[in-house]
N, C-alpha and C positions, 0 to 999 in steps of 0.2 A: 601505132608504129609496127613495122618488119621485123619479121627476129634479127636480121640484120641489122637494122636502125637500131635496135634497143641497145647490141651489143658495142655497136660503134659510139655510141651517146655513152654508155655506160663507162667505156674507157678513157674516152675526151674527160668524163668529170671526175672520175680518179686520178686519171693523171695530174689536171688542173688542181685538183686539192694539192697534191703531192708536191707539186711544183712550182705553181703560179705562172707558167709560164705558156700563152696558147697552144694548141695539139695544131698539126698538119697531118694532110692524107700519109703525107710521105715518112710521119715520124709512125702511122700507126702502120704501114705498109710493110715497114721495114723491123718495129720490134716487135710486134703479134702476128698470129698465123691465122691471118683474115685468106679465107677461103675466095677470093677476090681480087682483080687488078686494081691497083692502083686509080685508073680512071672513075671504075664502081663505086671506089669509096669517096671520090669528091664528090659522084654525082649522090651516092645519100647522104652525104655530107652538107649539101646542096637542099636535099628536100630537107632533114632535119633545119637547117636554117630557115626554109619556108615557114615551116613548124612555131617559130619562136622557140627553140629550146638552146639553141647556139647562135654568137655572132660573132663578125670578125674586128674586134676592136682596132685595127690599126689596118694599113697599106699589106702589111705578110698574110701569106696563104694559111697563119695558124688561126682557130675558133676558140671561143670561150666558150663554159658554159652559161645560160641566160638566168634572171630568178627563176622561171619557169623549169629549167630542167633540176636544177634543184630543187626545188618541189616536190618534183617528181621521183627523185634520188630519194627523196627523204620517206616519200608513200612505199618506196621498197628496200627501206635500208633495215638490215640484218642485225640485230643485236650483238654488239660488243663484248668479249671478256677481259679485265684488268686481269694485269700480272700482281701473284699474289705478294710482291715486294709494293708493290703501290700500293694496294688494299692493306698493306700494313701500316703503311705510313699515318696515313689518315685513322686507322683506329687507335695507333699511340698518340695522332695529336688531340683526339678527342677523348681521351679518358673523362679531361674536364672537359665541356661545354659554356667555359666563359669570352670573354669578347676577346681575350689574349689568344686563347689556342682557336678560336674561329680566322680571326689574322692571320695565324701561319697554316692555318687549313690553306687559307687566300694562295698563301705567297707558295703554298707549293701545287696549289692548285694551276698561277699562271707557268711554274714553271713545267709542270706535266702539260698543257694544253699550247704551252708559248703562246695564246693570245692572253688579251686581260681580264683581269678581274675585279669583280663589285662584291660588297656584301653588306647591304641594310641592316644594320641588325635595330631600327625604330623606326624605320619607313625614311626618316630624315637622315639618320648618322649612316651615312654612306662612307666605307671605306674602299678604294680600287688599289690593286697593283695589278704590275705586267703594260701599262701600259707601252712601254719600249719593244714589247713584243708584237702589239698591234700595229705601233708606228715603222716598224723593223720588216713588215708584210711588204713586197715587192712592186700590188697593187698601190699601196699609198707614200709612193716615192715622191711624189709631185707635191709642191709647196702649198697648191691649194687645198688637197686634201687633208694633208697636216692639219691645217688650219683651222679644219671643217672637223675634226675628231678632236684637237685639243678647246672649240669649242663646245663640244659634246659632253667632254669629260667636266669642264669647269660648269656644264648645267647639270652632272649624274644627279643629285642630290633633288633635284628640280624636277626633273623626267621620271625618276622611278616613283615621286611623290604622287604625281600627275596622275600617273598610268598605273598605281598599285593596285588601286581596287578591281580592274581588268584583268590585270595578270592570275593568270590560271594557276590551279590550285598543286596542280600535277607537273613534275618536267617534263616541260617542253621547247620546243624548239621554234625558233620566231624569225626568219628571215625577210631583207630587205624590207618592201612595202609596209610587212606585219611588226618590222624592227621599231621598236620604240625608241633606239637610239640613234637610227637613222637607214634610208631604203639602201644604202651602201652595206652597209653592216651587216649581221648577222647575231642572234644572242641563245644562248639555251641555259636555261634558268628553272629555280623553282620558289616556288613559298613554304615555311615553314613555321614553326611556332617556336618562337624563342626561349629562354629561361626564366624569363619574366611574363611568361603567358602571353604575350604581346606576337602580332605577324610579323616574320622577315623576313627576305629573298637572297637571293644568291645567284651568280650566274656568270658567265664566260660572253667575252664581247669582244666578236672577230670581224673578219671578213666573211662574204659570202663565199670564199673557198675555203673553209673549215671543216675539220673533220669530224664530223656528224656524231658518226657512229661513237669514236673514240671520248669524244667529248662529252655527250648524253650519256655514258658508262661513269664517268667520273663524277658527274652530276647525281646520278641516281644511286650511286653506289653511298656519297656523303652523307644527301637524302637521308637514306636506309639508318646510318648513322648515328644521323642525328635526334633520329624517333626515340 
């Protein structure tokens, strides 16, 4: 891509996180100081779409971003800092390390990320909250996708069983195709060693307009944690 291309992609997929709501030439025209007409920016708007990195989901002039441009977000996303009032929270809820305070690790975990949360702590005893937060995404308004997540959730316990021995050692981030919860989705997650010696996982379970950087910080940060 142009330096131009990179910077016009880069804002479509900020925004889209931000927002959920598709980018038009005319909204990046009007709030950034693109060095360019208006016309300019459809027409690499135009190539980026050739690209596979953007498409226009609907009849309006606005673009999403594609899995592929998040990919690509994610190959140059910049390390995150929590604020040290979050970073607190989690160190007073883990003084213990039992299945009680890992739960409310959980439930303030969906509520810092507002999407939802899992946390295996036997490969099988799967606990999620936040799901209202996934369901509450503006992408999955529509009746069939409900549908398609709430039967996602009643197989967690199934899928994370499936897929554990796969799952990398290290947090990481696993979007659509790579999502083992579905190519809709998005998850960033890790493994750990429980109190019992035993592997568990953990991990946040969005849309693919989630916020990367912010999310992988809170992950990594509990991680740290929990060692």
């Amino acid at each position: 891509m142009e330096e131009r291309q990179v910077k016009i992609l880069d804002i479509i997929i900020r925004e889209y996180i931000k927002s959920g709501v598709p980018v038009s030439s005319g909204f990046l025209v009007q709030n950034y100081a693109l060095d360019c007409s208006s016309a300019t920016v459809r027409n690499e708007m135009a190539e980026l779409e050739e690209m596979g990195l953007i498409s226009q989901p609907h009849t309006s002039a606005g673009r999403i971003p594609t899995e592929k441009a998040f990919c690509w977000y994610l190959e140059n996303l910049e390390p995150v800092s929590l604020a040290k009032e979050e970073k607190d929270v989690f160190k007073d809820l883990l003084s213990d390390k039992d299945e009680y305070s890992l739960k409310q690790v959980a439930k303030n975990l969906a509520a810092l990320s507002s999407v939802a949360v899992f946390w295996a702590f036997h490969r099988r005893n799967v606990y999620y909250t936040g799901v209202t937060n996934l369901l509450s995404q503006p992408e999955f308004a529509g009746l069939g996708i409900v549908y398609d997540i709430s039967a996602i959730i009643d197989r967690l316990d199934e899928i994370i069983y499936d897929s554990f021995d796969e799952l990398p050692a290290e947090p990481s981030v696993m979007i659509g195709s790579k999502c083992p919860f579905g190519d809709f989705l998005s998850t960033v997650l890790v493994k750990y060693n429980s109190i019992d010696g035993q592997k568990g996982v953990f991990g946040l379970i969005g849309p693919l307009r989630s916020d990367y950087g912010r999310n992988l910080a809170l992950i990594n940060h509990i991680n740290n944690l929990l060692k």
